[in-house]
mmCIF file of the N, C-alpha and C atoms, coordinates in Angstrom:
data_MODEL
# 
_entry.id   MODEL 
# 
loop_
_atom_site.group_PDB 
_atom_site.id 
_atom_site.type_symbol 
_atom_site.label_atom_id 
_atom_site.label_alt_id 
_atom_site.label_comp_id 
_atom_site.label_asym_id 
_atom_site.label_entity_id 
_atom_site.label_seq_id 
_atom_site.pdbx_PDB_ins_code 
_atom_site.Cartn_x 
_atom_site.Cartn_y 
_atom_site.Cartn_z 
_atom_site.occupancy 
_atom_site.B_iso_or_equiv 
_atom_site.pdbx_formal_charge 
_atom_site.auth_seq_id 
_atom_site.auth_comp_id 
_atom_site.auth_asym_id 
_atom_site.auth_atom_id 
_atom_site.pdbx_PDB_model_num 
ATOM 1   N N  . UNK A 1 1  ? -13.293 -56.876 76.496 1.00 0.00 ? 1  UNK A N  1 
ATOM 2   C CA . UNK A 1 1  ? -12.786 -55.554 76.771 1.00 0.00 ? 1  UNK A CA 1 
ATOM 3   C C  . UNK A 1 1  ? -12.240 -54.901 75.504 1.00 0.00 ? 1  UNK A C  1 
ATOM 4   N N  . UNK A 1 2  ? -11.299 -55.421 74.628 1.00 0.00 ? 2  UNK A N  1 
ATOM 5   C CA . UNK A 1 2  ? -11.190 -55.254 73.720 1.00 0.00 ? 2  UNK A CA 1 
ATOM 6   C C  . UNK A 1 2  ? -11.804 -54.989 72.165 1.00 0.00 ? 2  UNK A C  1 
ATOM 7   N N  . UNK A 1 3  ? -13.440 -56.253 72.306 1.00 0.00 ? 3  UNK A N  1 
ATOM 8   C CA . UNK A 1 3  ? -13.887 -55.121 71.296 1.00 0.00 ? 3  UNK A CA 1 
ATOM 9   C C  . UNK A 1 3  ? -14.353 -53.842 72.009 1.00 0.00 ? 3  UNK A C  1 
ATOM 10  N N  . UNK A 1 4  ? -15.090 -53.851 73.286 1.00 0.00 ? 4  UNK A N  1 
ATOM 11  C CA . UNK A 1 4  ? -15.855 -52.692 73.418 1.00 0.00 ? 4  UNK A CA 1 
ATOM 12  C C  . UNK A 1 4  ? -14.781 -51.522 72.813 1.00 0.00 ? 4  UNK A C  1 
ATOM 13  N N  . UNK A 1 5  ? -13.539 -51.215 73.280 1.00 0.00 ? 5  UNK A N  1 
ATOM 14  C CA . UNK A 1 5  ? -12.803 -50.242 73.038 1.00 0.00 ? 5  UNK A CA 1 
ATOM 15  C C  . UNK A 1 5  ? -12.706 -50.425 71.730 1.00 0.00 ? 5  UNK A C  1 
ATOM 16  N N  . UNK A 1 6  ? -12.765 -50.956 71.006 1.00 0.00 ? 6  UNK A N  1 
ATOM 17  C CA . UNK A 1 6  ? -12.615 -50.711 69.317 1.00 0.00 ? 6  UNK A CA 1 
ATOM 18  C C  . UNK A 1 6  ? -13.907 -50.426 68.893 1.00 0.00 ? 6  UNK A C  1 
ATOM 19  N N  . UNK A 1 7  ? -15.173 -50.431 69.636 1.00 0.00 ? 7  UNK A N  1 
ATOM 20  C CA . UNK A 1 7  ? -16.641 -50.109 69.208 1.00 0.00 ? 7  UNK A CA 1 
ATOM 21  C C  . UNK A 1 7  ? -16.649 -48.486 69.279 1.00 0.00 ? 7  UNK A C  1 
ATOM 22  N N  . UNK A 1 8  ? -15.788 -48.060 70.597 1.00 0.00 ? 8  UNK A N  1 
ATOM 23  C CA . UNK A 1 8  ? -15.327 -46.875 70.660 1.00 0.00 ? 8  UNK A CA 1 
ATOM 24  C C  . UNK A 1 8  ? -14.913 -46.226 69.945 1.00 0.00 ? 8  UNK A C  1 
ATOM 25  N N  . UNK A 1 9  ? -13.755 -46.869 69.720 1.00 0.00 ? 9  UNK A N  1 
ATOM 26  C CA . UNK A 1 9  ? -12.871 -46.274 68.841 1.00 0.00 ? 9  UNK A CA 1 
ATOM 27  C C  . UNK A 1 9  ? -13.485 -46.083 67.481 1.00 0.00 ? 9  UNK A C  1 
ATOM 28  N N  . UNK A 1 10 ? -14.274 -47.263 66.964 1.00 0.00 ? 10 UNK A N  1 
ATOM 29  C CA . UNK A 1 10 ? -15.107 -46.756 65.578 1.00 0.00 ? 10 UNK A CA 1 
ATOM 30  C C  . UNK A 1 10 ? -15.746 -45.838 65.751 1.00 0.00 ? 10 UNK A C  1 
ATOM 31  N N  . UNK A 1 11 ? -16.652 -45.809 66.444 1.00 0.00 ? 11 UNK A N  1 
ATOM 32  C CA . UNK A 1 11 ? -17.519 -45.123 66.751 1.00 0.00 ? 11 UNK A CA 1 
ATOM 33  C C  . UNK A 1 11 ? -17.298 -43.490 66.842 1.00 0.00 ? 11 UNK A C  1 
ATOM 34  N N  . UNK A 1 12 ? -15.914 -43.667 67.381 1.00 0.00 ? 12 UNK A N  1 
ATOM 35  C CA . UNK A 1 12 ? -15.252 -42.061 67.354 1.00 0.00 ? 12 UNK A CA 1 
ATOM 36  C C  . UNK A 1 12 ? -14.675 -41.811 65.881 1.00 0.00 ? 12 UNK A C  1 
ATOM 37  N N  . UNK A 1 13 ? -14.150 -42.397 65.418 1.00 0.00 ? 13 UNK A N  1 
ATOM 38  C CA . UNK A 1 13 ? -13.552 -42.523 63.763 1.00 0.00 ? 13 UNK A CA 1 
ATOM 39  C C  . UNK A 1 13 ? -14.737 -42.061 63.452 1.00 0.00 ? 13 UNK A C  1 
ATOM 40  N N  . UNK A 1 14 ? -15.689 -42.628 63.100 1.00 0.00 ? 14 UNK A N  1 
ATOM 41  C CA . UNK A 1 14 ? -17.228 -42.550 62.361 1.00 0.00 ? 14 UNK A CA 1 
ATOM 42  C C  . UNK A 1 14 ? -17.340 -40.608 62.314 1.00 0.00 ? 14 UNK A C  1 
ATOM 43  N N  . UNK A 1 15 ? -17.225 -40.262 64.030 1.00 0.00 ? 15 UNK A N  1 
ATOM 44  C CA . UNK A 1 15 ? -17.813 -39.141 64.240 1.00 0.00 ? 15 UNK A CA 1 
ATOM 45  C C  . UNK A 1 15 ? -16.426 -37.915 63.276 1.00 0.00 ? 15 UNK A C  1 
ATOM 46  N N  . UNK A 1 16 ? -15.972 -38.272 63.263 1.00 0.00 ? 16 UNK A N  1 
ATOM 47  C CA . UNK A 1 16 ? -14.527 -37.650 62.449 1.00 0.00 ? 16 UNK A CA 1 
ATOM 48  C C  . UNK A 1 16 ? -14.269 -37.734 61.375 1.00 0.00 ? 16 UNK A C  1 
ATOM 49  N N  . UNK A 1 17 ? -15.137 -38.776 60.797 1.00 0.00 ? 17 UNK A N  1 
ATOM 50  C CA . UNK A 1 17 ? -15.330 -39.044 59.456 1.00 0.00 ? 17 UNK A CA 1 
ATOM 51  C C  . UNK A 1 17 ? -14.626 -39.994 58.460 1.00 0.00 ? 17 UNK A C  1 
ATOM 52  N N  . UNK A 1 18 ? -14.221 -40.733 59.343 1.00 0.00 ? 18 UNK A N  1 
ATOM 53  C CA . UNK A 1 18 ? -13.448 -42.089 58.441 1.00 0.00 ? 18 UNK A CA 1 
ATOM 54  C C  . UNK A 1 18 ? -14.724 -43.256 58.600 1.00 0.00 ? 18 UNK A C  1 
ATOM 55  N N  . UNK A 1 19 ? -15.219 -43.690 58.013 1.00 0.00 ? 19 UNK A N  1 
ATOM 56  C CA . UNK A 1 19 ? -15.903 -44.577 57.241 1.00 0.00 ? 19 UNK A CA 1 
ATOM 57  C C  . UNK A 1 19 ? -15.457 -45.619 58.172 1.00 0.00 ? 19 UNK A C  1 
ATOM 58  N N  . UNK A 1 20 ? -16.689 -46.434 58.481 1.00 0.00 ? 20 UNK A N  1 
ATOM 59  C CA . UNK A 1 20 ? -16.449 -47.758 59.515 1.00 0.00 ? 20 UNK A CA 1 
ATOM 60  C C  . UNK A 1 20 ? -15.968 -48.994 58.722 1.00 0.00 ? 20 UNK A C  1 
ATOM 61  N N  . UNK A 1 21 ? -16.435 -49.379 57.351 1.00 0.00 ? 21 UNK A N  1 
ATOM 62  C CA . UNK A 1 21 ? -15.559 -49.908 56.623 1.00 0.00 ? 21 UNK A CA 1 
ATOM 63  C C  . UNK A 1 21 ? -13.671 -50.086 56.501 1.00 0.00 ? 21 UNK A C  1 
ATOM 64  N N  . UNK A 1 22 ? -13.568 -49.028 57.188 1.00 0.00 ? 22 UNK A N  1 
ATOM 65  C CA . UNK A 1 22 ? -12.302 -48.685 56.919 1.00 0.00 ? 22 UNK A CA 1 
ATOM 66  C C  . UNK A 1 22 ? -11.716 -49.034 57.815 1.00 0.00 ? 22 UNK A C  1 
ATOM 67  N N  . UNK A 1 23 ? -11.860 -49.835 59.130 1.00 0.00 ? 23 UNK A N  1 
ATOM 68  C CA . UNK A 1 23 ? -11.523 -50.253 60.077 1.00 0.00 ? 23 UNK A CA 1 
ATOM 69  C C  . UNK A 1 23 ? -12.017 -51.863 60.220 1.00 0.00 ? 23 UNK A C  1 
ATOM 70  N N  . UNK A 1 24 ? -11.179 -52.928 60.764 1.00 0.00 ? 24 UNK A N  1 
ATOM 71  C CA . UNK A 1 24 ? -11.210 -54.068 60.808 1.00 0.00 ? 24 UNK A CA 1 
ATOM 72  C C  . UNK A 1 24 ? -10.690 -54.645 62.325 1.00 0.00 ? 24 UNK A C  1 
ATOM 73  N N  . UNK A 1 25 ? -11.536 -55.429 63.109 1.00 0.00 ? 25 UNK A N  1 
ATOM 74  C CA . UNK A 1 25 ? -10.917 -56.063 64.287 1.00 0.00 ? 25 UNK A CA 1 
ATOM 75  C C  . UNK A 1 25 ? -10.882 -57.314 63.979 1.00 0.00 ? 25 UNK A C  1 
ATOM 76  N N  . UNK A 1 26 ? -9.666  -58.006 64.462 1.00 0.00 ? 26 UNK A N  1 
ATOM 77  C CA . UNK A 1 26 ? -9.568  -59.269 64.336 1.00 0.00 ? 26 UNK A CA 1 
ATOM 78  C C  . UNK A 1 26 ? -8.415  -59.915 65.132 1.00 0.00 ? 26 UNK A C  1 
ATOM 79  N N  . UNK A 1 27 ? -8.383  -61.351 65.942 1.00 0.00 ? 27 UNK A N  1 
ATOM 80  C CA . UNK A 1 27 ? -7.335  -61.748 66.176 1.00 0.00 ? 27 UNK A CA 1 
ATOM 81  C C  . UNK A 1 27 ? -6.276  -62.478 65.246 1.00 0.00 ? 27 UNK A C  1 
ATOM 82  N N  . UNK A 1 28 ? -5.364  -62.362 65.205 1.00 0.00 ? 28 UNK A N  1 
ATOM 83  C CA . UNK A 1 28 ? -4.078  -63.060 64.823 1.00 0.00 ? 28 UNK A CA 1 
ATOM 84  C C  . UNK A 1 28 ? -3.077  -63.174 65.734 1.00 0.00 ? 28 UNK A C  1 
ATOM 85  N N  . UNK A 1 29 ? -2.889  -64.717 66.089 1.00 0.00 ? 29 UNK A N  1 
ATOM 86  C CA . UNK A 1 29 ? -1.567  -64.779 66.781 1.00 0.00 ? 29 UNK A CA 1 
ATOM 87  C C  . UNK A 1 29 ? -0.586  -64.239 66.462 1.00 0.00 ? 29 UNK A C  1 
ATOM 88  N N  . UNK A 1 30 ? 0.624   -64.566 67.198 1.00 0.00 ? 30 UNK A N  1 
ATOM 89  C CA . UNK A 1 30 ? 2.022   -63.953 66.493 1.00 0.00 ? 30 UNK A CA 1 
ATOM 90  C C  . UNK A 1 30 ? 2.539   -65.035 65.521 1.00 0.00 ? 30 UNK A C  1 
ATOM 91  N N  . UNK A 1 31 ? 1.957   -66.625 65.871 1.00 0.00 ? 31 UNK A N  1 
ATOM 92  C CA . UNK A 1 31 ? 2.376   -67.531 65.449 1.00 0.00 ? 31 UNK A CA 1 
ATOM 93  C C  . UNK A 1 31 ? 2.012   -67.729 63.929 1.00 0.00 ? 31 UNK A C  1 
ATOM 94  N N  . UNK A 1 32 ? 0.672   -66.832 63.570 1.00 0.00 ? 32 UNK A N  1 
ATOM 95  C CA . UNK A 1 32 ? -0.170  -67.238 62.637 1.00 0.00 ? 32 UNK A CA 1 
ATOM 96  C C  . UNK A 1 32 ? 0.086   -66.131 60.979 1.00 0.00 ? 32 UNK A C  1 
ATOM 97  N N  . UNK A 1 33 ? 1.554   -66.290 60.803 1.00 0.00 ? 33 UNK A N  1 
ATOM 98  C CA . UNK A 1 33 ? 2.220   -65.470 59.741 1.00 0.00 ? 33 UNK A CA 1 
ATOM 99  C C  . UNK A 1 33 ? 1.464   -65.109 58.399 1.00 0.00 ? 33 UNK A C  1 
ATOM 100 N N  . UNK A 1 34 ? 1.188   -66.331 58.167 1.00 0.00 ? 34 UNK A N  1 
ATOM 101 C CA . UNK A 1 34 ? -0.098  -66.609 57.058 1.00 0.00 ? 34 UNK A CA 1 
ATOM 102 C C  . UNK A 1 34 ? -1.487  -66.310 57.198 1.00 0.00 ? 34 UNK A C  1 
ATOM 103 N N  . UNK A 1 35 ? -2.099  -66.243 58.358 1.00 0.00 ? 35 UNK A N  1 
ATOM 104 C CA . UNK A 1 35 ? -3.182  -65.594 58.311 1.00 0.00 ? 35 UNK A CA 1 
ATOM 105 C C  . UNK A 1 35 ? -3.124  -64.031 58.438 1.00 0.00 ? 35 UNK A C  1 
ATOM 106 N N  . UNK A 1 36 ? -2.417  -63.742 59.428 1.00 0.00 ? 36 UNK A N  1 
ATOM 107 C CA . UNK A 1 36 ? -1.665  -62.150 58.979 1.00 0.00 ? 36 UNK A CA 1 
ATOM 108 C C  . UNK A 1 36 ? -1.203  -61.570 57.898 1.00 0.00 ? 36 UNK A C  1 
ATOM 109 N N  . UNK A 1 37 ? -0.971  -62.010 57.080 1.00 0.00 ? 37 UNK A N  1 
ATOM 110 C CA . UNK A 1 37 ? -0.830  -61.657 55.752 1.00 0.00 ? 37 UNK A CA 1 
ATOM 111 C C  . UNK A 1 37 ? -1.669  -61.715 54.792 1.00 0.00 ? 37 UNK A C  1 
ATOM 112 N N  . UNK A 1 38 ? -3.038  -62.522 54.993 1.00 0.00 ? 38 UNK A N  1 
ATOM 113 C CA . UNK A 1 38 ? -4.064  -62.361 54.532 1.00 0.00 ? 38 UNK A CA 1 
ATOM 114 C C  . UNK A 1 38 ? -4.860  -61.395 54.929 1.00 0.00 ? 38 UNK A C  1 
ATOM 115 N N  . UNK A 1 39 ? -4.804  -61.271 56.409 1.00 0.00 ? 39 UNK A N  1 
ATOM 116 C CA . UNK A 1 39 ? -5.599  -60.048 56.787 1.00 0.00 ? 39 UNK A CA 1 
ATOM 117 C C  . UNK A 1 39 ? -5.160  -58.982 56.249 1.00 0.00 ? 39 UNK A C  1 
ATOM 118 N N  . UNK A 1 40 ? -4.358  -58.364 56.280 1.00 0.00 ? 40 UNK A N  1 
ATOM 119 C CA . UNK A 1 40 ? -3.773  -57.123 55.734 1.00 0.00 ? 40 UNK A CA 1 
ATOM 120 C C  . UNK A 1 40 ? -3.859  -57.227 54.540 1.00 0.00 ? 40 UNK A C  1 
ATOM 121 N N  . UNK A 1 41 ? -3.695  -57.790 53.902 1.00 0.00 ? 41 UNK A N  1 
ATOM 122 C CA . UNK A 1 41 ? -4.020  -57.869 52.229 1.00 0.00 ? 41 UNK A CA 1 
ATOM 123 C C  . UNK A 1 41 ? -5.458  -58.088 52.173 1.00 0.00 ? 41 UNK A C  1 
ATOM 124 N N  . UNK A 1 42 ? -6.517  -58.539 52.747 1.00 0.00 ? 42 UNK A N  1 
ATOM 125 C CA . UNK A 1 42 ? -7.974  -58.539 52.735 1.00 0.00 ? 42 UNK A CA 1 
ATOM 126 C C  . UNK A 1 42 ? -8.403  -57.028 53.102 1.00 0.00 ? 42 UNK A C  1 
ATOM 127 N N  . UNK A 1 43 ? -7.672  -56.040 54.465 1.00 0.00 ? 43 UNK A N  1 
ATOM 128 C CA . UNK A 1 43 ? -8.051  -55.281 54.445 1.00 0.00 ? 43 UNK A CA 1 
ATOM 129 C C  . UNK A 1 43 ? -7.677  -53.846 53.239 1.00 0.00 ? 43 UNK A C  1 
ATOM 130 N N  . UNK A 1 44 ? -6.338  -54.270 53.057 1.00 0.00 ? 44 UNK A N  1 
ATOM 131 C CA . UNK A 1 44 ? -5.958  -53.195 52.038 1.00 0.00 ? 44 UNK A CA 1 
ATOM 132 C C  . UNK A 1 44 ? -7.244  -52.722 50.785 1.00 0.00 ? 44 UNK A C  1 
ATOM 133 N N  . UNK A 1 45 ? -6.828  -54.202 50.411 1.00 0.00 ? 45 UNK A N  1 
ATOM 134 C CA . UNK A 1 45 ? -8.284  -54.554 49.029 1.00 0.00 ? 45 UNK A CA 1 
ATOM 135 C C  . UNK A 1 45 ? -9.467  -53.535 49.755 1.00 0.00 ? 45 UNK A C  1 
ATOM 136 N N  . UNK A 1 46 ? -10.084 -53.824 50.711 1.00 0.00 ? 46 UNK A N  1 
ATOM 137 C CA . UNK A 1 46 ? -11.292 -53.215 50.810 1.00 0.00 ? 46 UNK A CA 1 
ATOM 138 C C  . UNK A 1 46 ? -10.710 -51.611 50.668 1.00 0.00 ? 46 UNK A C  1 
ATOM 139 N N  . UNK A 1 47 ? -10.122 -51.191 51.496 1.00 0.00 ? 47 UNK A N  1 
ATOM 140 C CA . UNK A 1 47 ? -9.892  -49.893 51.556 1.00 0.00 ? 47 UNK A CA 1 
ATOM 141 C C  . UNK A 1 47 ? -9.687  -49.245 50.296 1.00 0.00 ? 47 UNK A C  1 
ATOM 142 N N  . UNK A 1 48 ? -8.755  -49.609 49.663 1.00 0.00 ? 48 UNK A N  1 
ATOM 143 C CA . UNK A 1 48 ? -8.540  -49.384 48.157 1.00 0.00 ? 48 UNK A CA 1 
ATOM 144 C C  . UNK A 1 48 ? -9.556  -49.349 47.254 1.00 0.00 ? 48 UNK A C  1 
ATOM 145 N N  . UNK A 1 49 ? -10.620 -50.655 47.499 1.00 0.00 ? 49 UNK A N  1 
ATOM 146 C CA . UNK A 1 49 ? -11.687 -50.777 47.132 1.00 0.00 ? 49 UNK A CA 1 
ATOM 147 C C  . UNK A 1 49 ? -13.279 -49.025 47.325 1.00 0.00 ? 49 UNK A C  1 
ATOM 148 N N  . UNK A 1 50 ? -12.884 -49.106 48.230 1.00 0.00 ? 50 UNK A N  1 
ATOM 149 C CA . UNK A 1 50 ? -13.598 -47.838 48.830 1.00 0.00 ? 50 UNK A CA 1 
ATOM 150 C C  . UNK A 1 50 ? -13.288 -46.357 48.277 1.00 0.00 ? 50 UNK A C  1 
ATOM 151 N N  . UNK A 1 51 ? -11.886 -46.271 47.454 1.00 0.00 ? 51 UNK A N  1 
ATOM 152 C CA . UNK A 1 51 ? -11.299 -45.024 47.431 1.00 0.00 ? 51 UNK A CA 1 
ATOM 153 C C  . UNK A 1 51 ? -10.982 -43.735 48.500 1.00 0.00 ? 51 UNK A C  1 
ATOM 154 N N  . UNK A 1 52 ? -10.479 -42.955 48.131 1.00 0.00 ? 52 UNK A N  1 
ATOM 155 C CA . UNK A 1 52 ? -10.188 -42.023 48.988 1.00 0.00 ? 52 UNK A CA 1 
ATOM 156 C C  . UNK A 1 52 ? -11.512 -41.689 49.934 1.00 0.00 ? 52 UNK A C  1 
ATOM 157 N N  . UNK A 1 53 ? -10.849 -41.210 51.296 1.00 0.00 ? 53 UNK A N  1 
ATOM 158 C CA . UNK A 1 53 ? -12.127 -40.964 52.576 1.00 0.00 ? 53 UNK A CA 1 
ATOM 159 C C  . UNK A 1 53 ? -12.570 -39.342 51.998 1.00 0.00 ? 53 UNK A C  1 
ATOM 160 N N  . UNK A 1 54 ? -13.783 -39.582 51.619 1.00 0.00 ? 54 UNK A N  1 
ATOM 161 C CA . UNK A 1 54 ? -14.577 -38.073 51.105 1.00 0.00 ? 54 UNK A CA 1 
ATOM 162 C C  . UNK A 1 54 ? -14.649 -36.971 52.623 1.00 0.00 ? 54 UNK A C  1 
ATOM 163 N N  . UNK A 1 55 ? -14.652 -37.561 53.271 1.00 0.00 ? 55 UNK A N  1 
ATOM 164 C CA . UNK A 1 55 ? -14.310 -36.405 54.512 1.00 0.00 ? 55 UNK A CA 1 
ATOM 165 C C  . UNK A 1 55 ? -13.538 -35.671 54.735 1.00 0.00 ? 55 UNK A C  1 
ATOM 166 N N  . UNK A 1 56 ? -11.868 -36.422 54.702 1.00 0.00 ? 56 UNK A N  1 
ATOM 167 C CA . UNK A 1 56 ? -10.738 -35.993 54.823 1.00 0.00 ? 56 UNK A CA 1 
ATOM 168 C C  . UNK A 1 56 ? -10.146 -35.935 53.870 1.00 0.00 ? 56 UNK A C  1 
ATOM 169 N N  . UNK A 1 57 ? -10.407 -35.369 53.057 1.00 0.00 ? 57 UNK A N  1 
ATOM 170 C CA . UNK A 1 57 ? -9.698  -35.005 51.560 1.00 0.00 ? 57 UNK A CA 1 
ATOM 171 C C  . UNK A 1 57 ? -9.974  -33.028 51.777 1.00 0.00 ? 57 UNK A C  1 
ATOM 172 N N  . UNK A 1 58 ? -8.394  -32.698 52.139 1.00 0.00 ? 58 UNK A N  1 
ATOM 173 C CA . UNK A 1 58 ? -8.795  -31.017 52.033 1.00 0.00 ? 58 UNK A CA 1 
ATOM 174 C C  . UNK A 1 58 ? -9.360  -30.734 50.733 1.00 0.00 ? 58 UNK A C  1 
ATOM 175 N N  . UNK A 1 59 ? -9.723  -29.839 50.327 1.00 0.00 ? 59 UNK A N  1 
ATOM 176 C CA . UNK A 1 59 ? -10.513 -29.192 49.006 1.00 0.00 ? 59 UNK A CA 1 
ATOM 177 C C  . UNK A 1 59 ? -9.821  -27.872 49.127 1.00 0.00 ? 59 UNK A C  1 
ATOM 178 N N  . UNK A 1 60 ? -8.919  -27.591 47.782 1.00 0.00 ? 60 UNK A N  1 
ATOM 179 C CA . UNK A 1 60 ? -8.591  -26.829 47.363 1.00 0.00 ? 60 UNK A CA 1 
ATOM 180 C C  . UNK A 1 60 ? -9.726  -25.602 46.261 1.00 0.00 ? 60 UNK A C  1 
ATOM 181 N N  . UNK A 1 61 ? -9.547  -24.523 46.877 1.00 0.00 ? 61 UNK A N  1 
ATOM 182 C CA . UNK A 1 61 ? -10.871 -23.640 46.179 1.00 0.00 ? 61 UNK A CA 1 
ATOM 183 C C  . UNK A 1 61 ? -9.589  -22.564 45.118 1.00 0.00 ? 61 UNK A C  1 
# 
């Protein structure tokens, strides 16, 4: 149930223009401190990696 609604949810991001890259599903317990902290630091990197979203960047004329 849960991915479908995040297939959604990309899927709607996508149409709005944030980059599917830019989104990550994954479980982490509550127990699992250390793998949570890798995730978020794995996803940051990518994002950062990617630079700013060319969609949603207003443009000043």
């Amino acid at each position: 149930m849960a991915r479908r609604k995040f297939a959604t949810l990309k899927s709607f991001l996508n149409y709005i223009g944030v980059e599917g890259d830019r989104t990550i599903f994954t479980w982490v317990s509550a127990s699992e401190g250390d793998r949570w902290a890798q995730v978020v630091k794995g996803a940051a990197d990518k994002i950062r990696a990617l630079g700013p979203a060319k969609k949603l960047v207003k443009k000043i004329a």
